[in-house]
N, C-alpha and C positions, 0 to 999 in steps of 0.2 A: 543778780537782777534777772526779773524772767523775761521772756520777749516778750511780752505785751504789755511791760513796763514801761513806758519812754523813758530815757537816760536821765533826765531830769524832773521827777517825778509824775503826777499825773495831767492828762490836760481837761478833768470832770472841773467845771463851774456850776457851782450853788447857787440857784437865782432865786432862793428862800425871802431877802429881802424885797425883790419886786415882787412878785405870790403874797407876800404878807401884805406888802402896802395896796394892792388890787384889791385884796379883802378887808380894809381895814380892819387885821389882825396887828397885834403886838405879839414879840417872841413870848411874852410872859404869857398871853394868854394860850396861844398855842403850844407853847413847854404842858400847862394845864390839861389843855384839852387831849394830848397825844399821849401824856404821861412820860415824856422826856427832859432831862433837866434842863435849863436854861442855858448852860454849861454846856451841852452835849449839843444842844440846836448851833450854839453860838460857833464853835468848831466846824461844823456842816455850814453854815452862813457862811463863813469867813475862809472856808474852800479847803479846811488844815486837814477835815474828815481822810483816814487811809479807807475806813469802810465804813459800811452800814447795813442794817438789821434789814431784811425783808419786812420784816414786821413793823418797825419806824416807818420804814418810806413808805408800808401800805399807813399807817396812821397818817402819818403828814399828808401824805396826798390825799385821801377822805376829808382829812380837816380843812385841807384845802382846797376844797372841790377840783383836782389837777389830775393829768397825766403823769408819771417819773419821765416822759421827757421835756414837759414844761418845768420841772424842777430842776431836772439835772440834763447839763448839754455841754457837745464836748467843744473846749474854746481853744482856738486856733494858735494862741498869745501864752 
């Protein structure tokens, strides 16, 4: 494990579901528009992500009209 691992894995939350629902976007259309699979968003949703693409998070965030740190924020929990 490196140091800048916490011992129990990471503490990045995906706030993709609230971003979507502010835009009345669905995953499906957004998977579309980024060119990511629904599969691969759903993973980043649901917090399982180890990494991600510079190139993803510059799409999702364009698609989203957002910052990465309106997307991703580190949770205390």
């Amino acid at each position: 494990m490196s140091p800048a691992e916490p011992k129990e894995g990471h503490a990045i939350h995906c706030r993709l579901d609230e971003l979507l629902a502010a835009q009345g976007m669905t995953l499906t259309q957004l998977s579309e528009e980024v060119g990511v699979s629904i599969v691969n968003l759903s993973v980043l949703k649901n917090d399982r992500a180890r990494a991600i693409r510079f190139s993803t998070l510059t799409a999702i965030c364009r698609a989203l009209g957002c910052e990465v740190g309106e997307l991703l924020v580190v949770s205390d929990q």
